[in-house]
matplotlib code that plots the C-alpha trace (Angstrom):
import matplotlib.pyplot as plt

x = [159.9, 161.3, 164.2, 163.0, 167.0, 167.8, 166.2, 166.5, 163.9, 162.6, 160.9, 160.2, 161.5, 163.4, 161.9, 164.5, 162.9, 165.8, 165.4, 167.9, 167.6, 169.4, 167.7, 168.5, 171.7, 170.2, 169.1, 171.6, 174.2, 171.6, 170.4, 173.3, 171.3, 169.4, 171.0, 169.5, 166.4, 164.6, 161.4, 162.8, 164.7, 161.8, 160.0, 163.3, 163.4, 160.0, 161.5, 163.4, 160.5, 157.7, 158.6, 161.0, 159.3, 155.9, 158.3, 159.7, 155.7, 154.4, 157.5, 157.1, 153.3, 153.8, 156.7, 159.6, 163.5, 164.4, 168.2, 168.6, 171.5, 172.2, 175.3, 177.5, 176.3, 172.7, 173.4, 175.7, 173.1, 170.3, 171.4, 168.1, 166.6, 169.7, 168.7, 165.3, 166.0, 168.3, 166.3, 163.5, 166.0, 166.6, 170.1, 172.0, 174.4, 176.4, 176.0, 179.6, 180.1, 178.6, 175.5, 178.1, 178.0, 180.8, 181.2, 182.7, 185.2, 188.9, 188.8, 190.7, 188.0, 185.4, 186.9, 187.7, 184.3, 183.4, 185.9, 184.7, 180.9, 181.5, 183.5, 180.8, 178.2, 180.2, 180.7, 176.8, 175.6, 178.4, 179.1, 180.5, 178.2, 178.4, 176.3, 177.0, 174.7, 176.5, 175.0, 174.7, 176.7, 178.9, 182.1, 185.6, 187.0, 188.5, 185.7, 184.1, 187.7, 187.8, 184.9, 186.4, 188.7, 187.2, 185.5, 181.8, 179.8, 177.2, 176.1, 173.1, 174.1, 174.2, 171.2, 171.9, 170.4, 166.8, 168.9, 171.8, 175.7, 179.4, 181.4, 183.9, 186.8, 185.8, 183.3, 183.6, 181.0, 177.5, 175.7, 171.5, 170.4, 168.1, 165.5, 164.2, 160.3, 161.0, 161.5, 159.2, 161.4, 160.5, 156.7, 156.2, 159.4, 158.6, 159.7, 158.4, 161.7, 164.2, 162.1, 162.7, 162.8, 163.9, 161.4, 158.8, 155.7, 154.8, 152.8, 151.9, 148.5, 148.9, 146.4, 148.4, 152.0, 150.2, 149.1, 153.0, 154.8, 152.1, 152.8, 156.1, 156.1, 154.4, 156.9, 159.6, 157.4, 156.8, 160.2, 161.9, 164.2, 165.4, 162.7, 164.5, 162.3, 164.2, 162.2, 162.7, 160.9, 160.2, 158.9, 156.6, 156.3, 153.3, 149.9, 148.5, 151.7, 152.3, 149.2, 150.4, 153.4, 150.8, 148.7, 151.4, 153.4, 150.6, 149.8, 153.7, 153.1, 149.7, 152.6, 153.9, 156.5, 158.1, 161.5, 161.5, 165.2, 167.7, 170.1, 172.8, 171.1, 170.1, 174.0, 175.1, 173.0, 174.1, 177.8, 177.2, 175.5, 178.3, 176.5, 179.0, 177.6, 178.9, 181.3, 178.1, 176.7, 176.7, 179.5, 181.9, 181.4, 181.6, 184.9, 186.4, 185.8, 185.6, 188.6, 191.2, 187.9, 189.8, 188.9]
y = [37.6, 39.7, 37.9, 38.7, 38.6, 41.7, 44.2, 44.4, 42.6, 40.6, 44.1, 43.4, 46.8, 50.1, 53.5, 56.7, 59.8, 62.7, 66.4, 68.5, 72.0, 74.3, 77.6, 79.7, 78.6, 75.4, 77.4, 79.1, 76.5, 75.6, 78.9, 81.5, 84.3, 84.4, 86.1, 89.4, 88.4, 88.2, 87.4, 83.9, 83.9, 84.2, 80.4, 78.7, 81.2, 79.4, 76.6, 78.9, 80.7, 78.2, 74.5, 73.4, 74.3, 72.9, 69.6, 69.7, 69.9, 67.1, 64.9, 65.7, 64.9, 61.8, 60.6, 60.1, 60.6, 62.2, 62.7, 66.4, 66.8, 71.3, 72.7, 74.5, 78.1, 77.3, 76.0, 79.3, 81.4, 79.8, 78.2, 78.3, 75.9, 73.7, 74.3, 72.5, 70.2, 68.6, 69.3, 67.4, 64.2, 64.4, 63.7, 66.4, 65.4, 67.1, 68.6, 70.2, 73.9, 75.5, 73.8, 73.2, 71.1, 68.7, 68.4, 71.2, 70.1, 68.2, 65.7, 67.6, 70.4, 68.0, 67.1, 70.3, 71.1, 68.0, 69.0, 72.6, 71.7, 68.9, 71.5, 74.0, 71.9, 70.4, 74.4, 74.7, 70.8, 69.8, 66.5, 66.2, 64.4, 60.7, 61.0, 63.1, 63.6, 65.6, 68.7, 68.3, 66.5, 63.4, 62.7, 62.5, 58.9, 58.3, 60.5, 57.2, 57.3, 60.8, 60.4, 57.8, 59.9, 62.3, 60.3, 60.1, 56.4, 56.9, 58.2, 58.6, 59.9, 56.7, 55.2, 51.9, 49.5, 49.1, 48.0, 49.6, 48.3, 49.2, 50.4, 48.6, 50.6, 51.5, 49.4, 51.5, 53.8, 52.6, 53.7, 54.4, 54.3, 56.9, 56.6, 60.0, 58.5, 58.9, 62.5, 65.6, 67.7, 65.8, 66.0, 69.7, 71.8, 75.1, 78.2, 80.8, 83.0, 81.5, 78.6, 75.5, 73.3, 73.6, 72.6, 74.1, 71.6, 69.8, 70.5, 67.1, 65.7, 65.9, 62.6, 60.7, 61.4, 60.3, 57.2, 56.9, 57.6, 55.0, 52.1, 52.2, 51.7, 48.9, 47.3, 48.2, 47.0, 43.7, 42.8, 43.6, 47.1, 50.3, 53.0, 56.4, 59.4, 62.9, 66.1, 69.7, 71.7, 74.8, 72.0, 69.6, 71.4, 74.0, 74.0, 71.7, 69.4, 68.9, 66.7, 64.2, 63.7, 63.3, 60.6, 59.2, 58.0, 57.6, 54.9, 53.5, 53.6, 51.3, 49.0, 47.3, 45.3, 48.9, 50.4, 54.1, 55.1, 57.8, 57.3, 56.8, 53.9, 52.4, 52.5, 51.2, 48.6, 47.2, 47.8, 45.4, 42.8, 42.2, 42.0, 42.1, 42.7, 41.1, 41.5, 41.7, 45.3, 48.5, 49.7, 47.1, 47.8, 51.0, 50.3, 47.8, 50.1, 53.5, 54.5, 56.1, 58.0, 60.7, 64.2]
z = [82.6, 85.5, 87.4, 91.4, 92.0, 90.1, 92.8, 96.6, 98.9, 96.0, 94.0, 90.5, 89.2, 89.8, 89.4, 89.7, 89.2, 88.1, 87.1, 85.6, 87.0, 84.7, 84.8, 81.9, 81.1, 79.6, 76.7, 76.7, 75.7, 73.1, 71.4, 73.1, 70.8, 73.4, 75.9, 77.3, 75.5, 79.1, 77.3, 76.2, 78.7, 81.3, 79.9, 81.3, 84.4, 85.4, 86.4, 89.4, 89.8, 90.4, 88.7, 91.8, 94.5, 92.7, 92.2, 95.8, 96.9, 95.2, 95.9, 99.7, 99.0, 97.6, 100.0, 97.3, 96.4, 93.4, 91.9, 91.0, 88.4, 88.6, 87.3, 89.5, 88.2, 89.1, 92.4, 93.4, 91.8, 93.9, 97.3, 98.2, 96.2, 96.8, 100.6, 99.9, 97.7, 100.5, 102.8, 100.9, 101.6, 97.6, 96.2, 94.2, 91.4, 89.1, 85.6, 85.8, 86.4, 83.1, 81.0, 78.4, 74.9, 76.0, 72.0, 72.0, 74.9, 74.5, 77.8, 80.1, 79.3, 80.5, 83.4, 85.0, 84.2, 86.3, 89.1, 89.3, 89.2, 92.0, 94.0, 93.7, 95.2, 98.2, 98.8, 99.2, 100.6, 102.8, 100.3, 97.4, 94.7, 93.4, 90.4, 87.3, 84.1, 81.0, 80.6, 76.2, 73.9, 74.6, 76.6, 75.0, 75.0, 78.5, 80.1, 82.1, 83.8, 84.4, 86.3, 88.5, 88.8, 90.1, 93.2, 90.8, 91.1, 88.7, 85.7, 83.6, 80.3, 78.1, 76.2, 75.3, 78.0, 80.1, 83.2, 84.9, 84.1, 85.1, 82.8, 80.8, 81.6, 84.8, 86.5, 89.7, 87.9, 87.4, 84.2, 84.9, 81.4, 79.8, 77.1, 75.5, 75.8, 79.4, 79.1, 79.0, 77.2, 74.0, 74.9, 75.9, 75.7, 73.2, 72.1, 69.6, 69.1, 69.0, 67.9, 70.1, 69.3, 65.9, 63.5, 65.5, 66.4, 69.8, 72.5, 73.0, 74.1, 77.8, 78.2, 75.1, 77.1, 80.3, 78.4, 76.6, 80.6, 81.5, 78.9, 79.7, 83.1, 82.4, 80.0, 82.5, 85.2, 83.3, 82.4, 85.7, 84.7, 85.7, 84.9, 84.8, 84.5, 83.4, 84.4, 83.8, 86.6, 83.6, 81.7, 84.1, 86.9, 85.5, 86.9, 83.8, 83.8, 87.5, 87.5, 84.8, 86.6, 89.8, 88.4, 86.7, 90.0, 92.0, 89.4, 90.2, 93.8, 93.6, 92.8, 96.3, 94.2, 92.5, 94.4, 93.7, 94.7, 93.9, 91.3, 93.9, 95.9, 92.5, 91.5, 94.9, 95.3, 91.3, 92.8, 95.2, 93.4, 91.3, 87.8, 84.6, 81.1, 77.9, 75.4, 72.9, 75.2, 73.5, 75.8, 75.3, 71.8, 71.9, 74.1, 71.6, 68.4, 69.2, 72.2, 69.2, 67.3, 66.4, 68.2]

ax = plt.figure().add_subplot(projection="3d")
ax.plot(x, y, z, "-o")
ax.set_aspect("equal")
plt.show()
C-alpha cells in the first residue's frame, strides 16, 4: 500500500508532467538523411508551429506545471516559445546544446554539451536550469558527477525505479525515473520516408492508449509513486491527440490526494526528505559493476 509519508501534506502520489521540445533536430540526430528534406522535416516542425502553444493552452486551462527539457539550439532558435513557456510558470531544463546521441560522446563531450546547453538557456530565462534529460543514448561513466558538477539537481534519464532516488555517487542529484508506457512517442510517433520508426507500424488506438495512460495512473496512484509523463508537443499536441492528454489529466485531477509538480519541486522535496536506496537498487548496481566498462 502507499506509505502517506513519502509525499508532502500527506498526498498519496506524485504526477510530473515533462515534454521534450526538440524541433527538427530531434530527428535529426536520429535519421541525419533527412536534412533539407523539409517534407519530413515539416512532421517534427509541427511541434514549433502548433503542438506548444496547443500544450501551453491546455496546461494554462487546466491550472498545471510542466518540466520542459529543450536543447540549447531550440531555445536560441525560438525565444519565443521559451518566453511563454516561462511565462506559463512552467520549468525549463536542459537537453544540452545539440539533440545529440551521447553514445557517440567521450565524457568530457557530454559535459560541455551540458555546460553550453545550460549556458544557452540562462542567456534566454535569466536562470540557469536544475534539471537535465539526455537528449539520446546514455551517459559515459562519471556523467552523474558531471552533472553535479555542473550546478544540475535532477535528472530524468534512468529507468530503473517507480519512485525518485539520489544517486549513488552523487546524491546531490535526484533521479525522476521514466517508463517508456508513459510516453507518446511509443504510441503515435510516424514517419513514411525515412520510415520512423523503423520497422514501420503504430498509430495506436487513441482510446486503448487513453485506457494504457489511464491504468497506470492507477497503479502509480495505488502504490504511492512518482508518475512521470514524457510529451512531445509534434506528437500529442494535434487536434485528435490534445484531447487524450485532456481527459487523461482531468481524470488525475478528480484525484484531491495526487501532487502534480515540476520535476524540480519533485527533486527538492526527495532532497530534503532524506531517503537513501539500497545496495540491492539498480543504480548501486550499476555503480558497483559497471564504473570501468570500457569506452
Amino acid at each position: 500500500m502507499a506509505d502517506s509519508s513519502l509525499w508532502p501534506s500527506g498526498k498519496r502520489c506524485a504526477v510530473v508532467l515533462t515534454v521534450d521540445y526538440n524541433d527538427v533536430h530531434g530527428i535529426l540526430t536520429q535519421a541525419p538523411e533527412v536534412a533539407g528534406r523539409d517534407k519530413s522535416l515539416s512532421v517534427w516542425r509541427y511541434g514549433t508551429q502548433r503542438g506548444v502553444e496547443r500544450l501551453l493552452g491546455l496546461f494554462a486551462e487546466l491550472g498545471v506545471r510542466s518540466s520542459w527539457f529543450v536543447p540549447g539550439i531550440v531555445a536560441e532558435e525560438n525565444p519565443q516559445h521559451i518566453a511563454a513557456i516561462q511565462a506559463g510558470g512552467h520549468e525549463i531544463a536542459c537537453a544540452g546544446y545539440r539533440h545529440q546521441d551521447y553514445d557517440q560522446l567521450d565524457l568530457a563531450a557530454q559535459s560541455a554539451d551540458v555546460g553550453k546547453g545550460c549556458a544557452a538557456l540562462q542567456a534566454l530565462t535569466g536562470q540557469r536550469p536544475s534539471g537535465f534529460r539526455i537528449p539520446a543514448g546514455n551517459g559515459a561513466p562519471g556523467f552523474i558527477e558531471a552533472l553535479r558538477d555542473q550546478s544540475l539537481q535532477w535528472s530524468s534519464s534512468w529507468r530503473g525505479d517507480d519512485l525518485p532516488f539520489a544517486h549513488p555517487t552523487a546524491p546531490e542529484v535526484i533521479e525522476l525515473p521514466l517508463h517508456y508506457e508513459l510516453e507518446d512517442e511509443p504510441y503515435f510517433a510516424f514517419n513514411l520516408s525515412p520510415a520512423v520508426p523503423p520497422a514501420q507500424s503504430r498509430i495506436a488506438s487513441y482510446s486503448h492508449t487513453l485506457g494504457n495512460l489511464q491504468m497506470d495512473f492507477a497503479g502509480f496512484h495505488r502504490f504511492g509513486l512518482c508518475y512521470v509523463l514524457r510529451l512531445h508537443p509534434e506528437v500529442i499536441a494535434t487536434p485528435g491527440r490534445i484531447g487524450v492528454l485532456r481527459e487523461l489529466l482531468q481524470g488525475i485531477q478528480q484525484h484531491d490526494d495526487v501532487w502534480i509538480a515540476t520535476g524540480a519541486d519533485v527533486a527538492q522535496w526527495w532532497t530534503q526528505s532524506g531517503k537513501q536506496i539500497g545496495a540491492d537498487h539498480p543504480a548501486s548496481v550499476y555503480e558497483r559493476h559497471y564504473r570501468d566498462y570500457p569506452e
